[in-house]
C-alpha positions in Angstrom: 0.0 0.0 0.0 1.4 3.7 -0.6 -0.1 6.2 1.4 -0.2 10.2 1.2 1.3 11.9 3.5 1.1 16.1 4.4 4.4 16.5 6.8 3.2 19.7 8.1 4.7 22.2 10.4 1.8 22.1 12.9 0.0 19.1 12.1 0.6 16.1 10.0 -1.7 14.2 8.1 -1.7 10.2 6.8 -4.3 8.6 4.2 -4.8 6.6 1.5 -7.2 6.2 -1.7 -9.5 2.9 -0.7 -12.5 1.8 -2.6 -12.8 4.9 -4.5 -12.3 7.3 -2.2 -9.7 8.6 0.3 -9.7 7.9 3.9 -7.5 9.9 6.2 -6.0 7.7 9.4 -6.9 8.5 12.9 -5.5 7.5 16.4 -7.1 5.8 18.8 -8.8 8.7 20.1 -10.2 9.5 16.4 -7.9 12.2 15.4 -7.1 12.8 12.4 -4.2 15.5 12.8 -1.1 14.7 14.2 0.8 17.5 15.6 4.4 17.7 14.7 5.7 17.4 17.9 8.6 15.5 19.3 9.5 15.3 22.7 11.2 12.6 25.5 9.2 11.7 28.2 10.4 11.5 31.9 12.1 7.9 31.2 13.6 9.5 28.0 11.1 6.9 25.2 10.4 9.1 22.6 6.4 10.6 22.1 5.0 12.0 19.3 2.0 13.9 18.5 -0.4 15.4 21.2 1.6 14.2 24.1 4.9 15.6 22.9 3.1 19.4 22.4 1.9 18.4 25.7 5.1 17.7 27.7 6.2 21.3 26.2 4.6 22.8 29.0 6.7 20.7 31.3 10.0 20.3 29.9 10.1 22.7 26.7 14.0 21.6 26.3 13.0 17.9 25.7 10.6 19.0 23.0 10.7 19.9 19.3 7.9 21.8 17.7 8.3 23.3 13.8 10.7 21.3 12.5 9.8 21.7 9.1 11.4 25.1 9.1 14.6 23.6 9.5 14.8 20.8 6.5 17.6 22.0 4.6 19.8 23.2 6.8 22.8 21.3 8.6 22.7 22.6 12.2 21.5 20.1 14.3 18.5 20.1 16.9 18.7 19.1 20.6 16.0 16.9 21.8 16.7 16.6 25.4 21.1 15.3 25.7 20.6 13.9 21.8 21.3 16.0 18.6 19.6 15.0 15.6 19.1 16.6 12.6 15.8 18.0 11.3 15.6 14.9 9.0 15.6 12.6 11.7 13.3 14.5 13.9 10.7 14.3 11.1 11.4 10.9 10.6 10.4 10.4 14.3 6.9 11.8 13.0 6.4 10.4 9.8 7.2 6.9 11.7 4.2 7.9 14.0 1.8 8.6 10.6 3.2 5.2 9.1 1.9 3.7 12.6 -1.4 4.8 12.3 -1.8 3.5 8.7 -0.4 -0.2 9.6 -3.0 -0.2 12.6 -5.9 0.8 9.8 -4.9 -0.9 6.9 -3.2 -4.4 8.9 -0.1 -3.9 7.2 2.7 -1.4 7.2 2.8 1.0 4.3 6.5 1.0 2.6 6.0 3.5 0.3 4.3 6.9 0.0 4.0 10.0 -1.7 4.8 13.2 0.7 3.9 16.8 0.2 6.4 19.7 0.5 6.1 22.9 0.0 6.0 24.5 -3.7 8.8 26.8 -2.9 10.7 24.3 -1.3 14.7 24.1 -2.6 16.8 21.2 -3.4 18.3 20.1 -0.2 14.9 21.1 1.5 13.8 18.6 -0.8 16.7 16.1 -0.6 16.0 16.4 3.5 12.3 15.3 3.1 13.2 12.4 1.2 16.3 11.6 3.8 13.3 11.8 6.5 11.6 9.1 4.8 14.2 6.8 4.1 14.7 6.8 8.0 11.2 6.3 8.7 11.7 3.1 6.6 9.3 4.7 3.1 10.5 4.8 -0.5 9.8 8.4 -1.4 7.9 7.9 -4.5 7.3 10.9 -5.5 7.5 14.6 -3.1 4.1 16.5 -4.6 4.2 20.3 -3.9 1.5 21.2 -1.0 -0.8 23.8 -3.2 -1.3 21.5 -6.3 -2.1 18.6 -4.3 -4.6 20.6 -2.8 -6.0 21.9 -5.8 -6.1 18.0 -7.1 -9.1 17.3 -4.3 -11.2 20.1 -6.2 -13.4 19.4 -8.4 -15.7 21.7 -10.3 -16.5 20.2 -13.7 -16.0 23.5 -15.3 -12.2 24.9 -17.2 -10.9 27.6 -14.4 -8.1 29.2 -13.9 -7.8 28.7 -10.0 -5.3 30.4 -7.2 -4.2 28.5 -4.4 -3.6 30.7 -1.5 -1.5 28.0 1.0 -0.6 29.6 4.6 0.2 26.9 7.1 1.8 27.2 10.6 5.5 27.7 9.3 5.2 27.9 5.4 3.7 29.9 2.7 2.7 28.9 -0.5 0.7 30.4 -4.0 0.4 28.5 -7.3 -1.6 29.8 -10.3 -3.3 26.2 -11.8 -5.7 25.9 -14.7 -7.9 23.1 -15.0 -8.8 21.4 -18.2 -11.6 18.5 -17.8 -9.1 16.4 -16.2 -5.7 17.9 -16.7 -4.5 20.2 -13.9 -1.5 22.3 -15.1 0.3 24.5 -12.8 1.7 28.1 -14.7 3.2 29.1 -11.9 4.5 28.7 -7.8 5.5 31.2 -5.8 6.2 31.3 -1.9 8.5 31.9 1.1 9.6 28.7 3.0 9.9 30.7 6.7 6.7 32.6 6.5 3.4 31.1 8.4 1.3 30.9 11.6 4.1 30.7 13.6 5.4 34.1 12.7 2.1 35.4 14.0 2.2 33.3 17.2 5.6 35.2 17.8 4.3 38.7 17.1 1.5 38.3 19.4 3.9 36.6 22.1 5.6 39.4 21.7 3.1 41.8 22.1 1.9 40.1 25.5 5.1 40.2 27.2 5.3 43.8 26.2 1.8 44.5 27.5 3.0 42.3 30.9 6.1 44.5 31.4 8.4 43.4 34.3 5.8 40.4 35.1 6.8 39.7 31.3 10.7 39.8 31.6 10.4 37.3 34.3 7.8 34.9 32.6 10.7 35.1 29.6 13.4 33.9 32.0 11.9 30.9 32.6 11.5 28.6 30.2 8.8 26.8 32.1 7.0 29.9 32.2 7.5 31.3 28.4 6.0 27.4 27.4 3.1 28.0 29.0 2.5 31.7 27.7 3.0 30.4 24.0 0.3 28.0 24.3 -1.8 30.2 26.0 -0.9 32.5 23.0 -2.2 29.9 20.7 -5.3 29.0 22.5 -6.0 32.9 22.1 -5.1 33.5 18.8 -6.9 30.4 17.7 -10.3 31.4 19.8 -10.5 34.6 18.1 -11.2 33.3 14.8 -14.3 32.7 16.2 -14.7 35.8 18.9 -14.3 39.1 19.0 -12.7 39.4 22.1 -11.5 36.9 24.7 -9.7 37.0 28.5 -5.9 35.2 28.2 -5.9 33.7 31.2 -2.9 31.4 32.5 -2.8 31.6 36.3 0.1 31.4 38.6 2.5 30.9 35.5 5.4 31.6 37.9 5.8 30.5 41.3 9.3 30.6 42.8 9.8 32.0 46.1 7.9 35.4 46.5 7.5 35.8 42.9 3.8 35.2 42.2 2.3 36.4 38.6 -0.8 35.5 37.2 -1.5 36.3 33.6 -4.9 38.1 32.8 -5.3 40.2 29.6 -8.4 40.8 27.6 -7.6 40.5 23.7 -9.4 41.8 21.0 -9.6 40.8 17.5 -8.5 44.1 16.0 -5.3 44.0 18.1 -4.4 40.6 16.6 -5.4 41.2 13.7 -3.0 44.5 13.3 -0.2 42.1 14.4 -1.1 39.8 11.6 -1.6 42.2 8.8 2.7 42.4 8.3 2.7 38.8 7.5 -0.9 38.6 5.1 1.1 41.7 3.4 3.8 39.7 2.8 2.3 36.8 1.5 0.0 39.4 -0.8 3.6 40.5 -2.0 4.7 36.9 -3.7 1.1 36.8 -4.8 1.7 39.3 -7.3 4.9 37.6 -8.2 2.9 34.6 -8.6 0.7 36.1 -10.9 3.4 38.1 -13.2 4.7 34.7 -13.5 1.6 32.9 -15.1 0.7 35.9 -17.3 -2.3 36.1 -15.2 -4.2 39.0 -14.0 -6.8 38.9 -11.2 -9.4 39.1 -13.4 -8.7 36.2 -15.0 -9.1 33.9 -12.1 -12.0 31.6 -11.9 -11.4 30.9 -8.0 -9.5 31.6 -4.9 -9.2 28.4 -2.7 -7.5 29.0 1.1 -5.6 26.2 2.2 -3.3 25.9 5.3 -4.4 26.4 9.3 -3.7 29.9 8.8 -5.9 30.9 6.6 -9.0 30.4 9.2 -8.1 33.6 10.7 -11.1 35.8 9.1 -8.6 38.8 8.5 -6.4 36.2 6.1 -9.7 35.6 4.0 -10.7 39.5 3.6 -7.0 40.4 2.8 -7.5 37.9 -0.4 -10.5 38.9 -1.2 -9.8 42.6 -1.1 -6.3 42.0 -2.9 -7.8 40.1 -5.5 -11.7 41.4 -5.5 -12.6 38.0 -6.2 -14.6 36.2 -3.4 -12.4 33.1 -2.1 -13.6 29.6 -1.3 -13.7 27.8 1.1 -14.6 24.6 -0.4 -11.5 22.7 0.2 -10.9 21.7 4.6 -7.9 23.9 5.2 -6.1 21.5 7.2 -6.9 18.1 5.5 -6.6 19.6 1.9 -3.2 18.5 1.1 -2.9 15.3 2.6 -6.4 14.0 0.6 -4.5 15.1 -2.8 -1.4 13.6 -1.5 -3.9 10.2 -1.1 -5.3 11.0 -4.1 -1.7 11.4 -6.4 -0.4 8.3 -4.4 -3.3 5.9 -6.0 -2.6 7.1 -9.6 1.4 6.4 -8.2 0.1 2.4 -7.8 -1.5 2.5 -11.0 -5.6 3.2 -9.7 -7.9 5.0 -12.2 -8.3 8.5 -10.7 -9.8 11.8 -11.8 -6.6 14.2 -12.2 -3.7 14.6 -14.1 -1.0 16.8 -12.9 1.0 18.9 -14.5 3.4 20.6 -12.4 6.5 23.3 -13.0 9.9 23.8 -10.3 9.6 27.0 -8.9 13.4 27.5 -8.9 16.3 28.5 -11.8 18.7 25.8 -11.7 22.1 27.1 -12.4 25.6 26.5 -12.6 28.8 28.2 -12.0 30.4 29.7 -14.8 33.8 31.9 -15.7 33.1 35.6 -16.6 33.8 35.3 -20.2 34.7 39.0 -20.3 36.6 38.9 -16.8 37.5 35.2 -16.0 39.3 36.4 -12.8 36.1 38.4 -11.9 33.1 36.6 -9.5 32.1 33.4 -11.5 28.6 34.1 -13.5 25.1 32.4 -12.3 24.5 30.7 -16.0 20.7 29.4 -16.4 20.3 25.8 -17.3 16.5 25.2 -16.1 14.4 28.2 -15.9 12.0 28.5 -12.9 8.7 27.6 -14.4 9.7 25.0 -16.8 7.4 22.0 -16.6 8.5 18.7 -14.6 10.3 16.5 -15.2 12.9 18.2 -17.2 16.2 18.1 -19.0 18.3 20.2 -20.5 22.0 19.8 -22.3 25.1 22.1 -21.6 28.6 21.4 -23.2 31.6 22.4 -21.4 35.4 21.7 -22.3 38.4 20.6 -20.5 41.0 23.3 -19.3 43.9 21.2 -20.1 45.2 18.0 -22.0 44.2 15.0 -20.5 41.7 15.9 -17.9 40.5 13.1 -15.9 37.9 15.3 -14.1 36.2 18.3 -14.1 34.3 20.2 -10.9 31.1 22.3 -11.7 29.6 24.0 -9.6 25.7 23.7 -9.2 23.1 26.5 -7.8 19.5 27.7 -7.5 18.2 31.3 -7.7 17.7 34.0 -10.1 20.3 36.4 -9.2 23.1 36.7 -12.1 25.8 36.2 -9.7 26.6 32.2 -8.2 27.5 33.6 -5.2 24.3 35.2 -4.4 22.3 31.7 -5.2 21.5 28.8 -3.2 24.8 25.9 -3.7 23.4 23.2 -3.9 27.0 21.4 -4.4 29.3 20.4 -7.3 28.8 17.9 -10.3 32.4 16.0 -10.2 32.8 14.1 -13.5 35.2 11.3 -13.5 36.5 8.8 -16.1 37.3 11.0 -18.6 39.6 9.3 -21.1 42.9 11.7 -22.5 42.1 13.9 -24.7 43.4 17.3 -25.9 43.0 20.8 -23.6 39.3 21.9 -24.8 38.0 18.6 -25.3 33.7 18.8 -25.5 31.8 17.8 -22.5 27.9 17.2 -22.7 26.9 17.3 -19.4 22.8 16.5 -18.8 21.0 18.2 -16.0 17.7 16.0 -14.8 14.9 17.5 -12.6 12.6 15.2 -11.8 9.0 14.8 -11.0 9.9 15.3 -7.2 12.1 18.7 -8.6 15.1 16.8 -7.2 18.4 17.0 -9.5 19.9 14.1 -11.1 23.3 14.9 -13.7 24.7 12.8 -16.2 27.7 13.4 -18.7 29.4 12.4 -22.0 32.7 13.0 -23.5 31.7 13.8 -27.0 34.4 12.4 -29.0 34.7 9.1 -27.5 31.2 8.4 -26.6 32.1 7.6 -23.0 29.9 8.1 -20.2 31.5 10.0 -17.1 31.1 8.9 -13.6 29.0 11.7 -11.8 27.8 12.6 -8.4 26.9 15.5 -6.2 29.6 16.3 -3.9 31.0 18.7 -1.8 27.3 19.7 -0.6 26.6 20.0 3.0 22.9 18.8 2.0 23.3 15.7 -0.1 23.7 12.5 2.6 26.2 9.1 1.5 24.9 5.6 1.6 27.0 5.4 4.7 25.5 8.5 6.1 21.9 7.8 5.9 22.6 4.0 7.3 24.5 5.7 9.8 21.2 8.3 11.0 18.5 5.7 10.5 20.4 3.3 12.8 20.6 5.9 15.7 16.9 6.8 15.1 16.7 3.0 15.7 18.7 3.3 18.2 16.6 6.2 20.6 13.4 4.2 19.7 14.8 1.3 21.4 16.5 2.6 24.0 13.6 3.1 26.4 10.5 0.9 26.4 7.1 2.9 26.6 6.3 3.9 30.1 3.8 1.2 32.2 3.0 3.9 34.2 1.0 6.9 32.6 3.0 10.7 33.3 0.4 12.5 35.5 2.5 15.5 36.2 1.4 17.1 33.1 -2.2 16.4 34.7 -1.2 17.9 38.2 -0.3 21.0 36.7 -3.5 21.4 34.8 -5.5 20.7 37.7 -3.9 23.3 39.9 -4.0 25.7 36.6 -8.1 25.0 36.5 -8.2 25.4 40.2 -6.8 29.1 40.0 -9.0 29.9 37.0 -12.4 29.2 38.8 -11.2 31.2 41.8 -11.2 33.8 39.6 -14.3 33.2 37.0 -17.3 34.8 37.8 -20.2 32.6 39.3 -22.4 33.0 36.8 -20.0 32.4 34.2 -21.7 30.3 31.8 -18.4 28.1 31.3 -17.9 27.3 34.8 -20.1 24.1 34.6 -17.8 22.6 31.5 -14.9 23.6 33.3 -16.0 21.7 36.8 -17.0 18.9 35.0 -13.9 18.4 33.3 -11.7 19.0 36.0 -13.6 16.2 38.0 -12.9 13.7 35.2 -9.4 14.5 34.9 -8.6 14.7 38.7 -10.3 10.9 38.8 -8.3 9.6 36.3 -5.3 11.4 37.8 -6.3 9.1 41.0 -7.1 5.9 39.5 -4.0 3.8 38.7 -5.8 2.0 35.9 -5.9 4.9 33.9 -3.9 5.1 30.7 -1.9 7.6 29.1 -4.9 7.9 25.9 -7.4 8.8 29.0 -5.5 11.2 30.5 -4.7 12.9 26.9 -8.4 12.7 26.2 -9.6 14.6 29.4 -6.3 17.0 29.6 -7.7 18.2 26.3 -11.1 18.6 27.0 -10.1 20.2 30.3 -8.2 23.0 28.4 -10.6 23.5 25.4 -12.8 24.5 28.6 -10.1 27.1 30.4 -10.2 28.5 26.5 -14.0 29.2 26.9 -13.5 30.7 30.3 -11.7 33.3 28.6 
């Protein structure tokens, strides 16, 4: 079985195409989003999901939240005494989706289709397959996030269509038209560290400022800051739906005489004018999006909103107002991509389904070249695929050796559009071995691939003997070895192994919420009309707390409810 998978930056999402139609995976406690969360419990096994954005609030150094942002880049990320890199730690979650799946279908998928996003580079994209090589999956195919959410649309009708793609740490736009069942993407624009999150941290910001001293100490302790993001979140998220609400998080320092309770009333408008940099941004690569396609807003059929984001009721009436075109909100914002990712994965194993894709890479692939007028001057950015050209792709470039009997030759290999290779992303160098002696100036046709995935595959021939050249990405800090991938997946195996799953469910998560809930009714009003929900929650979770039968899915179930609750106290 291949599954689709959405590796998201908030949530993750796992499905497949059965019987016709596509059925999304859900724990045991029927939830279909996973958060991407990683975190170590007390006897150091490793959680995932709800539980891991959970222990945050109780150990926020043994917890990863948002890796996505991080695919690409070598730096490392602590998860309690381990470092791991951000493939690994996304491996830890798509091993967790994969898990789900196997419980569903009875067997363990070993292949699946993945979403990234549309803007996503080459070693973003080479990290996103590492991550599933770890987790054990051939990467069949990586499907950019906005057309696969596009692909679950249907509307019988020829549109041009505008997939407007916020999600918690990502943005994305494509321009698509649809043609009975063709679906051909004209353009993709983005910005790969632009999302929710950066309006999580402007309103974080904006509480501790509106704290002042009770704010610099709650940012001193990490305990404390962990407890104000999510009550952040809660806040943000609850205004979608209210014009105003109370952020409440009582006693979210207690250490000696220091007592602060956090109690702010929050409008709409004031988030919203913290949110309006980051909509304006997004607008910004809309209208590059746009120039791209040779579209103009008047030509689009339809607007559809995808990503968590976009719920926020300012994010829809920016569009709307940007474009004057109504959007839609026909498509789940959240599920979306991970049903198209279902959807592209059946046609992967050969299914009849509706769409054909036609998709384009969003990036100029380039490659280091002398100056011709100035060899001594900073090497030249010379185009070999131009962002926009239709996947998968290839294109021929001939080159000649500098002196007699070259063996090798190093070129350099880039992505951007700035005329410059130093101002591009390196991807690495194409190193091209074998080549039999020949004179100084000797022709070499070197091939550059781009698959459907938008991942880079080179190939080369010495023109005058025929000979094919030995070639290989090297020198890049993003590309892993054979040895180096064995090497990461067997200390993933490794942690998982290390601990085995507590007997004893954590309750001090529990503890903490009860004492939180406690402080919060001391303060509600009597004839608060969430009281009742809060009481009754708070007795169900202090009885599991007490019983030692209880199991970690109970306590998860009633922590929840007992915090959706606090949220309506606001």
């Amino acid at each position: 079985m291949t599954v689709g998978i959405d590796l998201g930056t908030t949530n993750s999402v796992v499905g497949a195409y059965i019987d016709g139609a596509v059925q999304l995976f859900a724990d045991d406690q029927d939830r279909i989003l996973l958060p991407s969360a990683v975190a170590l419990s007390l006897s150091g096994s490793v959680v995932v999901g709800q539980t891991a954005r959970n222990r945050r609030l109780l150990d926020p150094s043994r917890t990863v939240m948002s890796v996505k942002r991080e695919m690409g880049r070598t730096e490392e990320v602590r998860l309690g005494e381990q470092s791991l890199s951000p493939p690994q730690i996304s491996a830890l979650i798509l091993s967790a989706l994969v898990d789900r799946a196997e419980r569903t279908l009875g067997a363990r998928p070993t292949q699946a289709i993945i979403t990234v996003p549309a803007y996503f580079d080459d070693a973003q994209r080479q990290a996103t397959r590492d991550a599933g090589a770890f987790a054990g999956l051939e990467v069949l195919r990586l499907v950019n996030e906005p057309t696969a959410a596009a692909t679950t649309y249907q509307s019988g009708a020829e549109e041009t269509v505008l997939v407007f793609d916020l999600g918690g740490g990502t943005f994305d736009v494509s321009v698509l038209e649809r043609e009975e069942e063709l679906l051909e993407v004209l353009s993709s624009h983005g910005d790969t560290r632009l999302g929710g999150d950066d309006i999580d941290r402007a309103f974080y910001r904006w509480v501790i400022e509106r704290l002042g001293r009770d704010g610099d100490v709650i940012e001193r302790r990490p305990l404390a800051s962990a407890r104000l993001h999510q009550a952040v979140e809660r806040a943000k998220h609850a205004l979608s739906q209210k014009e105003e609400v109370r952020l409440v998080e009582p006693l979210i320092v207690e250490d000696g005489d220091v007592l602060i309770d956090v109690d702010l009333r929050v409008t709409r408008n004031e988030l919203e004018e913290l949110a309006r940099p980051v909509v304006r941004k997004a607008l910004g690569k809309v209208n590059e999006a746009l120039r791209d396609a040779r579209v103009r807003a008047t030509d689009l059929d339809r607007v559809l909103l995808v990503g968590g984001a976009t719920r926020m009721p300012l994010v829809e009436a920016m569009v709307a107002e940007h474009l004057d075109l109504p959007v839609s909100r026909d498509l789940d914002p959240d599920l979306a991509v991970a049903q198209g990712a279902a959807i592209i994965a059946a046609r992967a194993m050969g299914t009849e389904v509706h769409t054909v894709l036609v998709d384009i890479t969003p990036h100029t692939l380039v490659a280091g070249s002398l100056n011709p007028d100035d060899p001594f001057d900073a090497m030249v950015a010379a185009p070999i695929i131009r962002r926009g050209s239709v996947v998968p792709v290839e294109r021929t470039e001939s080159f000649i050796t500098a002196y007699e009997n070259q063996s090798g030759v190093d070129l350099p290999v880039g992505q951007g559009e700035e005329p410059l290779f130093d101002d591009v992303t390196y991807i690495g160098e194409v190193r091209l071995e074998g080549l039999p002696p020949s004179p100084a100036g000797s022709l070499v046709e070197v091939t550059y691939r781009l698959d459907l995935s938008g991942v880079l595959h080179v190939s080369a021939v010495h023109a005058a003997s025929g000979l094919s050249a030995e070639t290989r990405i090297t020198k890049s800090p993003f590309r892993l070895t054979a040895r180096q991938r064995k090497t990461a997946r067997a200390e993933l195996e490794t942690l998982l192994a290390a601990h085995a799953p507590e007997t004893t469910p954590d309750r001090s998560l529990a503890l903490a919420m009860l004492k939180r809930a406690e402080r919060a009714l001391e303060r509600a009003p009597a004839e608060s009309g969430a009281r009742a929900a809060v009481e009754a929650a708070r007795a169900t979770l202090k009885g599991l707390v007490a019983a030692p039968e209880a199991t970690e899915a109970q306590l998860e179930a009633a922590l929840d409810k007992l915090s959706d609750a606090l949220l309506d106290l606001m």
